[in-house]
C-alpha positions as CSV (number, residue, x, y, z in Angstrom):
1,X,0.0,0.0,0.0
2,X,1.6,3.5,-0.8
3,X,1.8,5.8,1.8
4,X,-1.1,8.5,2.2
5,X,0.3,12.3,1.9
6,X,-1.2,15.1,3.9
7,X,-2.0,18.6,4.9
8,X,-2.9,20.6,7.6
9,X,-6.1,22.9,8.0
10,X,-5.2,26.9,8.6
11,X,-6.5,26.1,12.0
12,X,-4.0,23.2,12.4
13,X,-1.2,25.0,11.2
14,X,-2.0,27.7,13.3
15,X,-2.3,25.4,16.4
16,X,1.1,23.5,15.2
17,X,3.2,27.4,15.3
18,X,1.8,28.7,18.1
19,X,2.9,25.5,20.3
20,X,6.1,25.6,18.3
21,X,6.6,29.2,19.3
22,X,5.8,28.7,22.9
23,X,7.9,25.7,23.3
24,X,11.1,27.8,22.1
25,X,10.4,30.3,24.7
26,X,10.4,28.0,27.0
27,X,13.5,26.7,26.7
28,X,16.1,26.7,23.6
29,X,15.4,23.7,21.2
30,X,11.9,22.5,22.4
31,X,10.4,23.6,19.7
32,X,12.4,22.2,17.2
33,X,11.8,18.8,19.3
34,X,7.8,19.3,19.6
35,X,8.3,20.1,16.0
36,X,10.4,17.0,14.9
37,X,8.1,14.8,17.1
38,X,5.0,16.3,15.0
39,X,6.9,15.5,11.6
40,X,7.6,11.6,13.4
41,X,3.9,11.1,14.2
42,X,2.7,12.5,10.5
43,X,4.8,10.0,8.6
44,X,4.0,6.8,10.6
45,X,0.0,8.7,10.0
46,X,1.1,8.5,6.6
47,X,2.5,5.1,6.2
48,X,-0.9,3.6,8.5
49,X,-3.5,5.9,9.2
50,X,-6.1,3.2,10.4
51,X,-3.5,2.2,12.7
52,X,-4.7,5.1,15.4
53,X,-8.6,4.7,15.8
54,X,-11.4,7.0,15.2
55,X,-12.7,8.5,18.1
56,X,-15.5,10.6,16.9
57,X,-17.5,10.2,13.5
58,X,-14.6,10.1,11.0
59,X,-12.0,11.7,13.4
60,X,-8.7,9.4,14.0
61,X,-6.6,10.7,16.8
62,X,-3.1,10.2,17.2
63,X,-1.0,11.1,20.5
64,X,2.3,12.9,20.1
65,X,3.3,11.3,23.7
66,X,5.7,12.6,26.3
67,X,7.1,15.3,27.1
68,X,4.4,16.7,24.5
69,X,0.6,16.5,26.0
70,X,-1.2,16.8,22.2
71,X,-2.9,14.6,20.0
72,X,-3.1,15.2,16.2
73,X,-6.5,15.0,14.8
74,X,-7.1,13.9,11.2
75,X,-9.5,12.4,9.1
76,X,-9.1,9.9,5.8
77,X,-9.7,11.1,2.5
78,X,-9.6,7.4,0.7
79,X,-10.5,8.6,-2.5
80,X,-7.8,11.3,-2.5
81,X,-4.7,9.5,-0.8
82,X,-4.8,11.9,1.5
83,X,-4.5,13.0,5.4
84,X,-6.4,15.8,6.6
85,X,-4.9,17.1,10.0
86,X,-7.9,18.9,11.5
87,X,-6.1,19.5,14.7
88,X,-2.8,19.6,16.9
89,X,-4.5,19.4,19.7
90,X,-3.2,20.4,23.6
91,X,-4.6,17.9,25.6
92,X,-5.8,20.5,28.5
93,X,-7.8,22.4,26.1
94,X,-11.7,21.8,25.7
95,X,-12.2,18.4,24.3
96,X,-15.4,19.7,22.7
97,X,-13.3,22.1,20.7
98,X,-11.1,19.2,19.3
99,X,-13.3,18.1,16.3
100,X,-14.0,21.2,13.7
101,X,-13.4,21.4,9.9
């Protein structure tokens, strides 16, 4: 099976900078790890993406794991090859707010 590509949503990509940015604040180089461990979990996505299960509707979460408390949200576009990452989402935020388009 070939490997799925995929994109982010503005609101993802959004999410994805602003953690980014507020990791490197914190201390030099977080970022780029939350960053690299972002690009990790979006290639093994890519490679299996009914590997993580759905957890609402068509939603699929996958967690990012320690030391980085987010999930990334995506759903399956079979028909397109494709990954759509609806979310990188903090896992302390509203959970209601974790499922938009």
């Amino acid at each position: 099976m070939d490997s799925f590509t995929y994109q982010l949503t503005f609101d993802a990509e959004k999410e994805y900078l602003e953690s980014y940015r507020w990791y490197e604040e914190q201390q030099e180089n977080l970022g780029e790890r939350f960053a690299l461990s972002v690009r990790k979990k979006l290639q093994t996505i890519s490679f299996n993406p009914y590997f993580y299960s759905k957890k609402k509707g068509r939603y699929h979460e996958a967690s990012l794991g320690k030391p980085f408390p987010f999930v990334i949200v995506y759903i399956i576009d079979k028909k397109q090859n494709l990954i759509v990452v609806t979310s990188i989402f903090h896992t302390s935020r509203n959970p209601k707010r974790k499922y938009k388009k």
